[in-house]
C-alpha positions as CSV (number, residue, x, y, z in Angstrom):
1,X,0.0,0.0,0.0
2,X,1.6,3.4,-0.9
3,X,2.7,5.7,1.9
4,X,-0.3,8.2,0.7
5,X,-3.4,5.5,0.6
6,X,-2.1,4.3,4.5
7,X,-4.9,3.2,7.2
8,X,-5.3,6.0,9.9
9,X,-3.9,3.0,12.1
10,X,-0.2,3.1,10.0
11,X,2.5,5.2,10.9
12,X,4.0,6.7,7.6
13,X,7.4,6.6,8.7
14,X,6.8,3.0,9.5
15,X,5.5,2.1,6.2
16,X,8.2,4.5,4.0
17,X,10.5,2.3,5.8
18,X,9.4,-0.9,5.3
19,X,8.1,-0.2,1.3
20,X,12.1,0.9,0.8
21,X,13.6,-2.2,2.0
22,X,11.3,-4.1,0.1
23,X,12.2,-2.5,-3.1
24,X,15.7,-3.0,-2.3
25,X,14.9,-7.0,-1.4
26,X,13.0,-6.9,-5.3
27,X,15.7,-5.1,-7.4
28,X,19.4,-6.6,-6.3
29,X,22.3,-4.0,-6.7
30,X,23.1,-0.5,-6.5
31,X,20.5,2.3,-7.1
32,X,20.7,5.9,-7.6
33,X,18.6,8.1,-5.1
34,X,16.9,9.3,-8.5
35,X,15.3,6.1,-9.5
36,X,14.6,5.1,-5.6
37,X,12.3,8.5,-5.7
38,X,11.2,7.6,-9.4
39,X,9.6,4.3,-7.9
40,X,8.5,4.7,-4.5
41,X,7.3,7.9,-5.2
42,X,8.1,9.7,-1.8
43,X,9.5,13.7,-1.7
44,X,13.5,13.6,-2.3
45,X,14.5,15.5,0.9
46,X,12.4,13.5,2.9
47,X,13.9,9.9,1.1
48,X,17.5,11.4,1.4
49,X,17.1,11.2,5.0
50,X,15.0,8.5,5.6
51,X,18.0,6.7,2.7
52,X,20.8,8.2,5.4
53,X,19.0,7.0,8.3
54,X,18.8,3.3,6.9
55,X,22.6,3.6,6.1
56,X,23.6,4.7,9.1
57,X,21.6,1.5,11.1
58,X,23.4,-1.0,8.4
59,X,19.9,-1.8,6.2
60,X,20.9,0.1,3.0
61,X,24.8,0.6,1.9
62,X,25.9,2.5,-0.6
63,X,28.7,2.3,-2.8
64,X,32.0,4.1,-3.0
65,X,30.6,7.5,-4.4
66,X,28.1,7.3,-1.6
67,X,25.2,7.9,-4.4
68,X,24.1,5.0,-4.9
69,X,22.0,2.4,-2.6
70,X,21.1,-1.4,-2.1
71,X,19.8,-3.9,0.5
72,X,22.6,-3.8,3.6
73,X,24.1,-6.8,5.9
74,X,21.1,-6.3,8.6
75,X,18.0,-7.4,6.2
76,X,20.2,-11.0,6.0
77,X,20.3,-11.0,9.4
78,X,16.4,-10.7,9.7
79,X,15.9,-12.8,6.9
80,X,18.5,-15.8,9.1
81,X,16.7,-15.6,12.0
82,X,13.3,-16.2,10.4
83,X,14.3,-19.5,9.1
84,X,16.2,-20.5,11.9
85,X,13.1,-19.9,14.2
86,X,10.4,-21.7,11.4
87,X,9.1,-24.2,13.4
88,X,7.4,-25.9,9.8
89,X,11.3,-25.3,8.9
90,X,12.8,-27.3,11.8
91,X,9.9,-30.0,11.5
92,X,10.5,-30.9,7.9
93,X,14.1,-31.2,8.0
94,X,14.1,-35.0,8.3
95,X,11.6,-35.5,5.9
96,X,13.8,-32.9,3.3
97,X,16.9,-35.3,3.6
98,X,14.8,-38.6,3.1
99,X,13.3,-37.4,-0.2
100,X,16.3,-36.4,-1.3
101,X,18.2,-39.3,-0.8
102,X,14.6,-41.6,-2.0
103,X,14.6,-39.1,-5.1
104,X,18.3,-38.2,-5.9
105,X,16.6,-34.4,-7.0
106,X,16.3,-31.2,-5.8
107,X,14.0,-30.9,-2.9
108,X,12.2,-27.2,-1.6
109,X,10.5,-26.2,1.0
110,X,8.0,-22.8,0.2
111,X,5.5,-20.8,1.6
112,X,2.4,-19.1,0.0
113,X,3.1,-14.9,0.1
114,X,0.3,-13.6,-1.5
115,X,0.5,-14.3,-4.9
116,X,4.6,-15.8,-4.7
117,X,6.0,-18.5,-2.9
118,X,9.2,-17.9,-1.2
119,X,12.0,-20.9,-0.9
120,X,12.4,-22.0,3.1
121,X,14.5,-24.9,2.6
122,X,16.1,-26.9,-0.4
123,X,18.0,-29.6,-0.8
124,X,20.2,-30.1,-3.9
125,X,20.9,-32.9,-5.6
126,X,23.6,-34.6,-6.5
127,X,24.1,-34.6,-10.1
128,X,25.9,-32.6,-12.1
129,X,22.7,-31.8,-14.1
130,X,20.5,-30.1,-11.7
131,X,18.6,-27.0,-10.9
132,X,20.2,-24.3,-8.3
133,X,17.4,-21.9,-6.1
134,X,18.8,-20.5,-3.1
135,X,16.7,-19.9,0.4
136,X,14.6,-16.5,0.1
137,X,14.2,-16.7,-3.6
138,X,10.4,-15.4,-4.6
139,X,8.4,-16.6,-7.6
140,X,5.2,-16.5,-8.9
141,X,3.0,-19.1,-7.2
142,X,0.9,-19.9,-11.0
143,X,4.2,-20.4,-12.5
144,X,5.4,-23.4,-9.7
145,X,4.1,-26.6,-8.6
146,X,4.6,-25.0,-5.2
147,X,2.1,-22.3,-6.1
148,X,-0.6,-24.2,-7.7
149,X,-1.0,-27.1,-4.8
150,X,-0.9,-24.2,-2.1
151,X,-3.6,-22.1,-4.6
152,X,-5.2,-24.9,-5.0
153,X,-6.3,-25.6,-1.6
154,X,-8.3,-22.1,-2.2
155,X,-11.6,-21.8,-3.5
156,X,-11.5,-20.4,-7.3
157,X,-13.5,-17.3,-6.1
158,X,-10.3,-16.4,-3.6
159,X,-8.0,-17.5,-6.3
160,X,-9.6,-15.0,-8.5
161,X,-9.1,-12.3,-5.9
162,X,-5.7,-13.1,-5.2
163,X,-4.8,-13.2,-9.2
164,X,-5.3,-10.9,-11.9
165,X,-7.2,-12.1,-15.2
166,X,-3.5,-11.5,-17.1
167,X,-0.7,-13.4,-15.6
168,X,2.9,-13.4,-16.6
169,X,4.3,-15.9,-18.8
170,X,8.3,-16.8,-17.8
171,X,8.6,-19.6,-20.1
172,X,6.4,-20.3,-23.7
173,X,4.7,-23.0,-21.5
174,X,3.5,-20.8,-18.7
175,X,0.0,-20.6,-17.9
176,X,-1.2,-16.4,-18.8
177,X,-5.0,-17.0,-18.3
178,X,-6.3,-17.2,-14.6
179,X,-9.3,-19.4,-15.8
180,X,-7.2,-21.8,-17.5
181,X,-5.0,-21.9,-14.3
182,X,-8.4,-22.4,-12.1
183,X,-9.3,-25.6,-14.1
184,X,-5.9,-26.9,-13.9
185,X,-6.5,-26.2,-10.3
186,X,-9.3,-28.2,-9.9
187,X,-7.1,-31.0,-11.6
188,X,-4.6,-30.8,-8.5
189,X,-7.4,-31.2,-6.1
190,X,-8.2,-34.8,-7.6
191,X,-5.1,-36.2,-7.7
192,X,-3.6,-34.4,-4.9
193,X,-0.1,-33.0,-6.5
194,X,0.5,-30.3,-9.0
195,X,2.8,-29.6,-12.3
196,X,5.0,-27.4,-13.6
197,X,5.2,-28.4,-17.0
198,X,8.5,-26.1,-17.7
199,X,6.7,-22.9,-17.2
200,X,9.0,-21.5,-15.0
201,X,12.3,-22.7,-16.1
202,X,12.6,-24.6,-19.8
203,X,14.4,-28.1,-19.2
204,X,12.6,-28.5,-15.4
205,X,9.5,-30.2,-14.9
206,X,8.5,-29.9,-10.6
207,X,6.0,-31.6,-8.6
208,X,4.5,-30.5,-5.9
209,X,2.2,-30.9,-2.9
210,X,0.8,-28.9,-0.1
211,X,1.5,-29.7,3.6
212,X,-2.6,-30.0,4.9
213,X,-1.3,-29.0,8.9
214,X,-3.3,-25.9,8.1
215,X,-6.4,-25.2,5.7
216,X,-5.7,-23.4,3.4
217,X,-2.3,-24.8,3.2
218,X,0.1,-21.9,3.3
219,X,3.4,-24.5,2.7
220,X,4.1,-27.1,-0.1
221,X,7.1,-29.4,-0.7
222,X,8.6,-30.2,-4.8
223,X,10.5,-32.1,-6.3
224,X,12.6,-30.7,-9.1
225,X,14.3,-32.7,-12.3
226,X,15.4,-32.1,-15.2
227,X,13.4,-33.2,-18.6
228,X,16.2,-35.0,-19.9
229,X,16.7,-37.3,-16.6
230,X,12.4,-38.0,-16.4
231,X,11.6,-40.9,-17.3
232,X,8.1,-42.8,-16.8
233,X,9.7,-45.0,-13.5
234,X,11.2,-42.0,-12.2
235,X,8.3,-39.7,-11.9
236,X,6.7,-42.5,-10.2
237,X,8.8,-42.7,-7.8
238,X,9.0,-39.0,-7.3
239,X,5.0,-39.1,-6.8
240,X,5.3,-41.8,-4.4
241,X,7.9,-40.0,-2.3
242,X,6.0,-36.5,-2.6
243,X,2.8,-38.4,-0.9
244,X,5.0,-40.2,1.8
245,X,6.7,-37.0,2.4
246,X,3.0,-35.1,2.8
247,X,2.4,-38.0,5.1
248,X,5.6,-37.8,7.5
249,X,5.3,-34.2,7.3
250,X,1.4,-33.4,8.4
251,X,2.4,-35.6,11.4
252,X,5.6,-33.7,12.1
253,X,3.5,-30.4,12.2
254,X,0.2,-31.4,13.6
255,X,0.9,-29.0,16.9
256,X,1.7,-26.2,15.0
């Protein structure tokens, strides 16, 4: 929500704060005070000292001209601590390592974020021929097998809310209509995992499956390989693991 359309509840210097470090988290690297002002909109005195103030605390550096700005050391620190506190996180760790080692793939942990899913955990394979996502990485939930079995524990109506008509396509085989997206959804619900048929990386298909402790789910497991190394056996085995996973996992985080 911009700084102008705020609730009488919200505290503006709160929210300028928090909207700048999340364009720095979006847009990696160093950015001149003119284009911070160009997209966040606020008066350039008032960002120049609200920019210094962030510098000075260690959450925005700037470079060697002292003109420029990015994300600083303290937002990783944040960022640490929320994993390392997850109690999903710590609770699936066991179950990460088995389907690993059951799968040989890449293995990730994510969480629904309004319309993105954001990596908690992952677990890389071990073959030279494999997929690399680090821990904080956001994508678009329609795009992932992470996102569609976490949207599709939503009705369609909420998945309409939370999606616009248009989506955007990252690969040629990416999904750009929500209602085409909503009918593959109701797809997932039968059979209980979803897709991603390349459309967010060409050469990578992903399966996925929600973690049912809560309803909707907000948290999903996948298993990622590479087209070339899929064969009929394999992805059976992946779907087999996926459910036995789901299985270990909803019993692992039943308290929560």
């Amino acid at each position: 929500m911009p700084a102008g359309e705020m609730g009488g509840s919200q505290v503006k210097s709160a929210v300028r704060t928090v909207e700048l470090l999340e364009f720095f988290a979006g847009r990696p690297g160093m950015h001149s005070l003119a284009d911070v002002q160009s997209a966040v909109g606020y008066p350039k005195s008032s960002l120049y000292m609200l920019l210094r103030t962030l510098v000075d605390l260690g959450w925005v550096e700037t470079d060697a001209t002292g003109t420029r700005y990015g994300i600083g050391v303290r937002a990783l620190l944040v960022g640490t601590s929320y994993i390392d506190g997850d109690e999903v996180v710590a609770a699936a760790r066991p179950t990460l390592d088995r389907i690993a080692d059951d799968t040989g793939e890449t293995i990730h942990l994510a969480r629904l974020d309004g319309t993105n899913v954001v990596y908690l955990a992952t677990r890389q394979s071990e073959h030279y021929l494999r997929p690399f996502t680090r821990v904080g990485r956001r994508l678009p939930a329609h795009s992932t097998s992470l996102g569609k079995a976490l949207l599709a524990t939503h009705p369609d109506e909420k998945v309409r809310e939370l999606l616009p008509a248009k989506l955007e396509g990252l690969t040629e085989h990416t999904l750009t209509d929500r209602e085409e997206l909503i009918a593959e959804l109701a797809v997932v619900r039968e059979r209980g995992y979803a897709v991603d048929r390349e459309e967010n990386t060409l050469g990578l298909r992903c399966f996925g499956i929600a973690i049912p402790y809560r309803q909707p789910a907000r948290d999903a497991i996948s298993c990622s390989v590479p087209v070339a190394r899929l064969t009929e056996a394999h992805e059976q085995l992946i779907r087999e693991a996926l459910f036995d996973a789901r299985d270990r996992l909803s019993l692992a985080t039943r308290h929560l």
